[in-house]
C-alpha positions in Angstrom: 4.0 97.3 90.4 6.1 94.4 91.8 6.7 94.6 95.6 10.4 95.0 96.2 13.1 94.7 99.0 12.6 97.6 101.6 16.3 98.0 101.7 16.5 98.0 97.4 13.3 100.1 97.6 14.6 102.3 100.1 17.9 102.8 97.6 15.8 103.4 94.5 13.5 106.2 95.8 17.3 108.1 97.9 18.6 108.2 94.6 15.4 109.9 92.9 15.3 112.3 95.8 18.5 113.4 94.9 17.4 113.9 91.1 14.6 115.7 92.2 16.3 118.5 94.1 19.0 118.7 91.2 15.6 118.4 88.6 13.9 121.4 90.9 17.0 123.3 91.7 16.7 122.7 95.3 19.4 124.7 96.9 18.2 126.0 100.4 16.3 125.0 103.3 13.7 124.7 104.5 12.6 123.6 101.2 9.1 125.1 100.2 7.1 122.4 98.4 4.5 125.0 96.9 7.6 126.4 94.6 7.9 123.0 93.6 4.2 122.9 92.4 4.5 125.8 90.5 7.6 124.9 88.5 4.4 121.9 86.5 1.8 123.6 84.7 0.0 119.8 85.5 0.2 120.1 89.1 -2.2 121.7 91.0 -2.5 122.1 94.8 -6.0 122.6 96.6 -7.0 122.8 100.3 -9.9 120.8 102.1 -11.8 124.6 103.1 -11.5 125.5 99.4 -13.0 122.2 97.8 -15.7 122.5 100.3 -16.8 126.1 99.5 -16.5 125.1 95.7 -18.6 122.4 96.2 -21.0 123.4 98.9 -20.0 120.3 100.7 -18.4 119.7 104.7 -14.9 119.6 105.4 -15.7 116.8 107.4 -17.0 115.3 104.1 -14.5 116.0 102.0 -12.1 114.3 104.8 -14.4 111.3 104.5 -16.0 110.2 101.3 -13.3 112.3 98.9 -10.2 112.1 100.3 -10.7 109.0 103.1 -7.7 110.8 104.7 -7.0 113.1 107.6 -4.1 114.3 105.7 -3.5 114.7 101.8 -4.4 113.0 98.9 -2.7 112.9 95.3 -5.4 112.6 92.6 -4.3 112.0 88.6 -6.8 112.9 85.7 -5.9 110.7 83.0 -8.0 113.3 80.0 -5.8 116.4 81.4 -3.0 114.3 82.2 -2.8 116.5 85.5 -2.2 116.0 89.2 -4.2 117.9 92.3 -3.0 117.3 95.5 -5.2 117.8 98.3 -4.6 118.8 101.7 -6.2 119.1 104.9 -4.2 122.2 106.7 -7.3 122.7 109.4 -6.5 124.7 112.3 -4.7 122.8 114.7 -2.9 120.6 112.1 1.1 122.0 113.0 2.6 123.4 110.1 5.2 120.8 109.5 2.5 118.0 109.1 1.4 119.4 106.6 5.0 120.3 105.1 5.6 116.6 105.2 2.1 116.0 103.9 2.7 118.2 101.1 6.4 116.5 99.8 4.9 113.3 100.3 2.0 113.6 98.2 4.7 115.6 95.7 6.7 111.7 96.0 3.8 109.8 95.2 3.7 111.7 91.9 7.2 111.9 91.1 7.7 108.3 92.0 5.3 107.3 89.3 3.0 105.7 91.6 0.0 106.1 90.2 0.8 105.7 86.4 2.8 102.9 87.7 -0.4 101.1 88.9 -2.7 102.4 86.4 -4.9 104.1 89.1 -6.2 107.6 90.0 -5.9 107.7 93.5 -3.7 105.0 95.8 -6.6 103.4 97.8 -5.4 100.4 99.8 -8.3 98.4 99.2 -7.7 98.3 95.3 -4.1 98.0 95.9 -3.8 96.2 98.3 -2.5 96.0 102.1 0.7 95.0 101.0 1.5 97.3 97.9 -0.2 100.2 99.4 2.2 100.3 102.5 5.4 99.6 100.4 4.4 103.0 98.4 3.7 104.9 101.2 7.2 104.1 102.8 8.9 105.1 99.6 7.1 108.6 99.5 8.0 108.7 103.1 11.5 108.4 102.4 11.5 110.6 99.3 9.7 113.1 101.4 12.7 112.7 104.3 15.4 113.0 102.2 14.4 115.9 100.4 12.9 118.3 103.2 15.6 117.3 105.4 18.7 115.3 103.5 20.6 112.9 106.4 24.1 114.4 104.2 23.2 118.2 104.7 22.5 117.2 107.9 25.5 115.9 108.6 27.7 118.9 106.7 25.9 121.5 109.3 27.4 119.4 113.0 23.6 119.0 114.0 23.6 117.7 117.1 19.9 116.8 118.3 16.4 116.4 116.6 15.0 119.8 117.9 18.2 121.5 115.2 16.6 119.6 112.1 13.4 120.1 113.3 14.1 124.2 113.5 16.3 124.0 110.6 13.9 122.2 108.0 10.4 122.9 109.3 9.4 119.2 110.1 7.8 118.1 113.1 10.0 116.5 116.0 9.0 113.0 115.3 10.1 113.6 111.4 13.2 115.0 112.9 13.7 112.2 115.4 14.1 109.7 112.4 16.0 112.0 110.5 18.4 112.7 113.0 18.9 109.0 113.5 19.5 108.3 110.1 22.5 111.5 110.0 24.4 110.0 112.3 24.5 106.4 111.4 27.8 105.6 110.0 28.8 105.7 106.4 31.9 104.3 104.3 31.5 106.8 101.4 29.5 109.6 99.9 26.9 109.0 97.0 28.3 110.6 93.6 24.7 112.1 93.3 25.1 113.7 96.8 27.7 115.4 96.1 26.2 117.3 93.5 23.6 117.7 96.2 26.3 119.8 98.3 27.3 121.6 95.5 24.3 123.0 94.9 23.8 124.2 99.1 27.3 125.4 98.8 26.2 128.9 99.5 24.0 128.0 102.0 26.4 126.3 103.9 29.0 128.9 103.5 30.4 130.3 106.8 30.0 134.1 107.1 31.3 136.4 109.8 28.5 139.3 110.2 27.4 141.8 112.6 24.7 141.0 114.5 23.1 140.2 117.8 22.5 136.3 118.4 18.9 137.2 119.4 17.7 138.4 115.8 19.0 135.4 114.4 16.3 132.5 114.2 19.2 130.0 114.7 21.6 132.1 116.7 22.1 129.2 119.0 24.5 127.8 115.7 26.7 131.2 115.8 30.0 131.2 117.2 32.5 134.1 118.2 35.8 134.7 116.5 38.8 135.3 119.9 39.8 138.9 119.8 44.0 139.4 119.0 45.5 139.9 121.7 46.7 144.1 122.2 49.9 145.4 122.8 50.6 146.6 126.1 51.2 150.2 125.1 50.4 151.2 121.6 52.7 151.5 118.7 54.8 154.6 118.8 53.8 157.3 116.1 56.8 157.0 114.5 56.7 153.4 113.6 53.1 153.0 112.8 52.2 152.3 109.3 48.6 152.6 107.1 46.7 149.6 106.8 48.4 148.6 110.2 46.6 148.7 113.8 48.8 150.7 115.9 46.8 148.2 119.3 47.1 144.7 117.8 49.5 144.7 115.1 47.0 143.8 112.5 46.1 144.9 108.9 42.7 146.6 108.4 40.9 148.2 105.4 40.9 151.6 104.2 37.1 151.8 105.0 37.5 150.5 108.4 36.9 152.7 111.5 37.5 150.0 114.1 40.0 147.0 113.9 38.4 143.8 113.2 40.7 142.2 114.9 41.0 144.0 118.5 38.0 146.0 118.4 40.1 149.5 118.6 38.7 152.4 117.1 41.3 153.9 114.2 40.4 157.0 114.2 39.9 160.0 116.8 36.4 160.7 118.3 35.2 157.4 117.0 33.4 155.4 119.4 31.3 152.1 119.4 27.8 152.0 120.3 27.0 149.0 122.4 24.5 147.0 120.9 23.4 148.9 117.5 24.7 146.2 115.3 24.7 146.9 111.7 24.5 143.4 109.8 27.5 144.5 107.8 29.9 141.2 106.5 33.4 140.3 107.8 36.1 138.6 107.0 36.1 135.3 108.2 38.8 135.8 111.0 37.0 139.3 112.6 36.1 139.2 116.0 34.4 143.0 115.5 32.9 144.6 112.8 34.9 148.0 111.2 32.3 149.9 110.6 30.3 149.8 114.1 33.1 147.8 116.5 30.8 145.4 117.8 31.7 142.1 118.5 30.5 139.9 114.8 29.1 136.5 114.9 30.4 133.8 112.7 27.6 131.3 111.3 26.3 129.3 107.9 25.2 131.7 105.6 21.7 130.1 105.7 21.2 129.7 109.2 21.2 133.7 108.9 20.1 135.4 105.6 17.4 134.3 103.3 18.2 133.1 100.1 16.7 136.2 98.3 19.2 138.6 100.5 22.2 137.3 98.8 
Protein backbone atom coordinates (compact mmCIF):
# COMPACT_ATOMS: atom_id res chain seq x y z
CA UNK A 1 0.00 0.00 0.00
CA UNK A 2 1.47 3.22 -1.25
CA UNK A 3 1.92 5.93 1.38
CA UNK A 4 -0.29 8.94 0.59
CA UNK A 5 -0.80 12.68 1.45
CA UNK A 6 -2.24 12.95 5.14
CA UNK A 7 -4.55 15.55 3.89
CA UNK A 8 -5.75 13.14 0.60
CA UNK A 9 -5.57 10.22 3.10
CA UNK A 10 -7.38 11.99 5.65
CA UNK A 11 -10.29 12.66 2.79
CA UNK A 12 -10.41 9.10 1.61
CA UNK A 13 -11.00 7.30 4.94
CA UNK A 14 -14.06 10.76 6.06
CA UNK A 15 -15.64 9.67 3.07
CA UNK A 16 -15.65 5.76 3.94
CA UNK A 17 -16.73 6.68 7.45
CA UNK A 18 -19.65 8.13 6.11
CA UNK A 19 -20.45 4.85 3.97
CA UNK A 20 -19.98 2.89 6.80
CA UNK A 21 -22.60 4.46 9.06
CA UNK A 22 -25.05 4.57 5.93
CA UNK A 23 -23.55 0.58 5.20
CA UNK A 24 -24.43 -0.15 9.18
CA UNK A 25 -27.40 1.93 9.53
CA UNK A 26 -25.86 4.09 12.03
CA UNK A 27 -28.56 6.47 13.20
CA UNK A 28 -28.01 7.21 16.96
CA UNK A 29 -25.41 7.97 19.40
CA UNK A 30 -23.38 6.91 21.16
CA UNK A 31 -22.74 4.45 18.58
CA UNK A 32 -22.23 0.89 19.97
CA UNK A 33 -19.52 -0.85 18.00
CA UNK A 34 -20.45 -4.46 19.26
CA UNK A 35 -23.85 -4.09 17.04
CA UNK A 36 -21.65 -3.42 14.44
CA UNK A 37 -19.76 -6.80 14.93
CA UNK A 38 -22.73 -8.62 14.94
CA UNK A 39 -24.24 -7.33 11.70
CA UNK A 40 -20.58 -9.97 9.93
CA UNK A 41 -20.95 -13.47 10.59
CA UNK A 42 -16.79 -13.06 9.86
CA UNK A 43 -16.18 -10.78 12.61
CA UNK A 44 -15.57 -11.93 15.84
CA UNK A 45 -14.77 -9.89 19.07
CA UNK A 46 -12.74 -11.48 22.01
CA UNK A 47 -11.42 -10.07 25.34
CA UNK A 48 -7.73 -10.45 26.75
CA UNK A 49 -9.42 -12.39 30.26
CA UNK A 50 -11.22 -14.68 27.92
CA UNK A 51 -8.25 -15.69 25.58
CA UNK A 52 -6.26 -16.26 28.68
CA UNK A 53 -8.74 -18.67 30.34
CA UNK A 54 -9.06 -20.45 26.88
CA UNK A 55 -5.69 -20.82 26.67
CA UNK A 56 -4.35 -21.25 30.16
CA UNK A 57 -2.05 -18.47 29.53
CA UNK A 58 -1.47 -14.59 31.54
CA UNK A 59 -3.15 -11.63 30.63
CA UNK A 60 0.04 -10.02 30.94
CA UNK A 61 1.13 -12.59 28.21
CA UNK A 62 -1.42 -12.25 25.98
CA UNK A 63 -0.64 -8.28 26.25
CA UNK A 64 2.89 -9.16 25.36
CA UNK A 65 3.80 -11.93 23.06
CA UNK A 66 0.02 -12.11 21.30
CA UNK A 67 -1.16 -8.95 20.89
CA UNK A 68 2.21 -6.62 21.59
CA UNK A 69 -0.37 -4.05 22.56
CA UNK A 70 -1.91 -2.48 25.64
CA UNK A 71 -4.95 -1.93 23.69
CA UNK A 72 -6.61 -4.03 20.79
CA UNK A 73 -5.51 -5.88 18.00
CA UNK A 74 -7.27 -6.79 14.58
CA UNK A 75 -6.25 -10.30 13.55
CA UNK A 76 -7.33 -11.81 9.78
CA UNK A 77 -7.42 -15.66 9.10
CA UNK A 78 -6.86 -16.01 5.52
CA UNK A 79 -8.58 -20.23 5.50
CA UNK A 80 -11.84 -18.73 7.32
CA UNK A 81 -11.52 -15.55 5.66
CA UNK A 82 -12.52 -14.06 9.22
CA UNK A 83 -11.53 -11.21 11.53
CA UNK A 84 -11.10 -11.35 15.62
CA UNK A 85 -10.48 -8.34 17.21
CA UNK A 86 -8.98 -8.42 20.47
CA UNK A 87 -9.23 -6.20 23.24
CA UNK A 88 -7.73 -5.42 26.47
CA UNK A 89 -10.88 -3.89 28.65
CA UNK A 90 -8.87 -4.63 32.22
CA UNK A 91 -10.08 -2.97 35.10
CA UNK A 92 -8.97 0.45 35.18
CA UNK A 93 -8.91 0.85 31.31
CA UNK A 94 -12.01 3.87 31.18
CA UNK A 95 -14.74 2.76 29.10
CA UNK A 96 -14.29 5.07 26.18
CA UNK A 97 -10.69 3.79 25.51
CA UNK A 98 -11.79 1.00 24.84
CA UNK A 99 -14.91 2.43 22.79
CA UNK A 100 -12.39 4.05 20.63
CA UNK A 101 -10.27 0.95 20.78
CA UNK A 102 -13.02 -1.06 19.62
CA UNK A 103 -14.05 1.34 16.19
CA UNK A 104 -10.58 1.58 15.51
CA UNK A 105 -9.74 -1.89 15.25
CA UNK A 106 -13.47 -2.04 13.39
CA UNK A 107 -11.41 0.75 10.73
CA UNK A 108 -8.55 -1.21 10.30
CA UNK A 109 -10.80 -3.85 8.89
CA UNK A 110 -13.12 -1.91 7.03
CA UNK A 111 -10.29 0.18 5.55
CA UNK A 112 -8.90 -2.90 3.99
CA UNK A 113 -5.78 -2.65 5.79
CA UNK A 114 -4.75 -5.86 6.15
CA UNK A 115 -5.84 -7.52 2.77
CA UNK A 116 -4.45 -4.40 1.45
CA UNK A 117 -0.85 -5.34 2.71
CA UNK A 118 -1.26 -8.92 2.41
CA UNK A 119 -0.75 -9.43 6.19
CA UNK A 120 -2.53 -10.98 9.24
CA UNK A 121 -1.86 -8.63 11.87
CA UNK A 122 -0.38 -4.82 11.23
CA UNK A 123 3.04 -5.13 13.00
CA UNK A 124 5.23 -2.10 12.50
CA UNK A 125 8.27 -3.96 12.18
CA UNK A 126 7.00 -5.82 8.96
CA UNK A 127 5.37 -2.78 7.80
CA UNK A 128 7.26 -0.54 8.54
CA UNK A 129 7.61 2.80 10.69
CA UNK A 130 6.32 4.76 8.07
CA UNK A 131 3.31 2.75 6.61
CA UNK A 132 2.33 1.53 9.98
CA UNK A 133 1.78 5.10 11.42
CA UNK A 134 -0.07 6.37 8.18
CA UNK A 135 -2.66 3.33 8.91
CA UNK A 136 -3.03 3.97 12.24
CA UNK A 137 -4.00 7.68 11.64
CA UNK A 138 -6.50 6.69 9.10
CA UNK A 139 -8.26 4.21 11.55
CA UNK A 140 -7.99 6.99 13.99
CA UNK A 141 -9.91 9.25 11.89
CA UNK A 142 -12.44 6.59 10.68
CA UNK A 143 -12.85 5.84 14.29
CA UNK A 144 -13.50 9.87 15.06
CA UNK A 145 -15.75 10.50 12.58
CA UNK A 146 -17.96 7.73 13.18
CA UNK A 147 -18.27 7.63 17.12
CA UNK A 148 -18.39 11.25 17.15
CA UNK A 149 -19.09 12.90 13.48
CA UNK A 150 -17.51 16.86 13.57
CA UNK A 151 -21.21 17.54 11.37
CA UNK A 152 -23.58 16.02 13.99
CA UNK A 153 -21.60 17.82 16.24
CA UNK A 154 -22.08 20.80 14.83
CA UNK A 155 -26.13 20.28 14.10
CA UNK A 156 -26.46 19.68 18.15
CA UNK A 157 -24.71 23.69 19.20
CA UNK A 158 -22.03 21.72 21.33
CA UNK A 159 -20.25 24.02 22.94
CA UNK A 160 -17.18 22.39 24.81
CA UNK A 161 -15.31 18.94 24.70
CA UNK A 162 -16.85 17.65 28.00
CA UNK A 163 -20.69 17.79 25.66
CA UNK A 164 -19.08 15.34 22.97
CA UNK A 165 -17.37 13.54 25.47
CA UNK A 166 -20.94 12.84 27.45
CA UNK A 167 -22.75 12.75 24.31
CA UNK A 168 -20.67 10.00 22.42
CA UNK A 169 -18.93 8.09 25.12
CA UNK A 170 -15.24 8.98 24.21
CA UNK A 171 -12.69 10.05 26.49
CA UNK A 172 -11.95 13.90 26.90
CA UNK A 173 -8.80 13.84 24.95
CA UNK A 174 -10.91 12.08 21.89
CA UNK A 175 -13.36 14.74 22.55
CA UNK A 176 -10.78 17.60 22.72
CA UNK A 177 -9.81 16.81 19.03
CA UNK A 178 -13.22 16.28 18.02
CA UNK A 179 -14.48 19.36 19.29
CA UNK A 180 -11.69 21.15 17.49
CA UNK A 181 -12.31 19.80 14.36
CA UNK A 182 -16.52 20.80 14.75
CA UNK A 183 -15.82 24.10 14.96
CA UNK A 184 -13.27 24.78 12.30
CA UNK A 185 -14.91 26.54 9.53
CA UNK A 186 -16.40 25.10 6.50
CA UNK A 187 -17.57 26.44 2.90
CA UNK A 188 -20.11 23.57 2.22
CA UNK A 189 -21.60 20.37 3.40
CA UNK A 190 -20.38 16.83 1.95
CA UNK A 191 -23.24 15.30 -0.31
CA UNK A 192 -22.50 12.08 1.70
CA UNK A 193 -23.15 13.98 5.04
CA UNK A 194 -26.09 14.90 4.32
CA UNK A 195 -27.39 11.59 4.01
CA UNK A 196 -25.57 11.21 7.27
CA UNK A 197 -28.22 13.83 8.83
CA UNK A 198 -30.92 12.24 7.32
CA UNK A 199 -30.48 9.24 8.80
CA UNK A 200 -30.03 11.07 12.81
CA UNK A 201 -33.05 13.05 11.83
CA UNK A 202 -35.04 11.56 14.62
CA UNK A 203 -32.39 11.81 16.89
CA UNK A 204 -31.96 15.31 16.46
CA UNK A 205 -35.55 16.09 16.46
CA UNK A 206 -36.62 18.65 19.11
CA UNK A 207 -39.32 17.33 21.54
CA UNK A 208 -41.13 19.20 24.21
CA UNK A 209 -41.77 16.54 27.25
CA UNK A 210 -42.54 16.41 30.76
CA UNK A 211 -39.90 15.88 32.86
CA UNK A 212 -37.45 16.97 35.54
CA UNK A 213 -33.96 18.14 34.15
CA UNK A 214 -32.40 15.91 36.84
CA UNK A 215 -33.53 12.40 35.28
CA UNK A 216 -32.31 13.45 32.14
CA UNK A 217 -28.54 12.28 31.53
CA UNK A 218 -28.06 15.48 29.43
CA UNK A 219 -30.60 17.80 31.00
CA UNK A 220 -27.95 20.45 30.99
CA UNK A 221 -29.00 20.65 26.88
CA UNK A 222 -32.97 21.23 27.82
CA UNK A 223 -34.42 24.41 27.55
CA UNK A 224 -37.88 25.96 28.84
CA UNK A 225 -40.62 27.14 26.56
CA UNK A 226 -41.92 31.19 28.18
CA UNK A 227 -45.34 30.75 29.64
CA UNK A 228 -48.27 33.14 27.65
CA UNK A 229 -48.80 35.64 29.32
CA UNK A 230 -52.67 35.53 31.38
CA UNK A 231 -55.36 37.83 31.27
CA UNK A 232 -55.84 39.93 34.14
CA UNK A 233 -59.19 38.68 35.02
CA UNK A 234 -60.48 35.55 33.21
CA UNK A 235 -62.73 35.48 30.28
CA UNK A 236 -66.41 35.99 31.14
CA UNK A 237 -68.57 32.76 30.93
CA UNK A 238 -70.42 34.05 28.42
CA UNK A 239 -67.73 34.59 25.91
CA UNK A 240 -65.62 31.57 26.50
CA UNK A 241 -65.53 28.98 23.87
CA UNK A 242 -64.29 24.96 23.80
CA UNK A 243 -60.98 24.40 22.83
CA UNK A 244 -60.22 28.05 24.11
CA UNK A 245 -58.32 28.86 27.61
CA UNK A 246 -60.62 31.13 29.35
CA UNK A 247 -56.76 32.54 31.34
CA UNK A 248 -54.49 32.95 28.21
CA UNK A 249 -56.55 32.97 25.30
CA UNK A 250 -55.08 29.90 23.87
CA UNK A 251 -56.39 26.72 22.09
CA UNK A 252 -55.91 23.36 24.04
CA UNK A 253 -56.88 19.74 23.35
CA UNK A 254 -59.95 17.95 24.17
CA UNK A 255 -57.69 15.58 26.43
CA UNK A 256 -56.07 18.40 28.15
CA UNK A 257 -56.66 19.17 31.87
CA UNK A 258 -54.24 22.10 32.16
CA UNK A 259 -53.30 24.75 29.43
CA UNK A 260 -50.02 24.12 27.88
CA UNK A 261 -49.66 27.34 27.34
CA UNK A 262 -50.31 29.18 30.83
CA UNK A 263 -50.27 26.28 33.03
CA UNK A 264 -54.16 26.83 34.17
CA UNK A 265 -56.06 24.02 35.20
CA UNK A 266 -59.39 23.67 32.75
CA UNK A 267 -61.34 22.01 34.79
CA UNK A 268 -62.80 22.26 38.50
CA UNK A 269 -60.98 20.39 41.43
CA UNK A 270 -58.04 19.81 39.13
CA UNK A 271 -54.84 20.56 40.64
CA UNK A 272 -51.00 20.14 39.74
CA UNK A 273 -48.81 18.19 41.79
CA UNK A 274 -45.46 19.81 42.04
CA UNK A 275 -42.82 17.70 40.89
CA UNK A 276 -44.58 14.32 39.75
CA UNK A 277 -43.76 14.71 36.17
CA UNK A 278 -45.24 12.34 33.87
CA UNK A 279 -42.82 12.13 30.68
CA UNK A 280 -45.89 12.69 28.52
CA UNK A 281 -44.98 14.69 24.89
CA UNK A 282 -45.91 18.25 23.95
CA UNK A 283 -46.26 20.36 21.38
CA UNK A 284 -43.40 22.09 20.54
CA UNK A 285 -44.56 25.56 21.81
CA UNK A 286 -45.88 24.16 25.62
CA UNK A 287 -44.48 25.61 28.41
CA UNK A 288 -46.61 22.86 30.76
CA UNK A 289 -47.72 19.57 30.16
CA UNK A 290 -51.97 19.05 30.01
CA UNK A 291 -52.08 16.15 31.57
CA UNK A 292 -49.97 16.89 34.95
CA UNK A 293 -49.43 21.02 34.50
CA UNK A 294 -45.90 20.92 35.20
CA UNK A 295 -43.63 22.98 33.59
CA UNK A 296 -42.18 20.56 30.16
CA UNK A 297 -38.73 20.75 29.01
CA UNK A 298 -37.84 21.13 25.37
CA UNK A 299 -34.66 19.06 24.15
CA UNK A 300 -33.22 16.75 21.06
CA UNK A 301 -35.09 13.69 21.10
CA UNK A 302 -31.81 11.74 21.71
CA UNK A 303 -30.35 13.66 24.26
CA UNK A 304 -33.60 12.22 26.23
CA UNK A 305 -35.11 8.84 25.07
CA UNK A 306 -33.33 5.82 23.82
CA UNK A 307 -33.66 4.79 20.49
CA UNK A 308 -35.77 1.70 21.37
CA UNK A 309 -38.47 4.10 23.25
CA UNK A 310 -39.61 5.64 20.13
Amino acid sequence: MPLSDKGESALRVFYMAHRFMNEFGIRWLPVNPEDIIDQRPNWHLKYVHQIAYETGETEEHILNHVMRSQDGLSMYDVKKDSYDIIINAADGIPEGRVLWTKMHEIGHIYLGHLEKNAVTELRKEELGEDLYNQLEFEADTFAGEVLASKWLMRQMDIISESDISEICGISDTAALNRYKRATEEYSFIPANVTFTLHRFEEYLKEITVCADRSEIDLGHFAQVNQPHAMFRKPMAPFLRKPGICPYCGQTYSKEARFCSHCGSALKKGTKRIPGAYCWNRQSEGAAFCEKCGNPVLRIRQGFCLEECEL
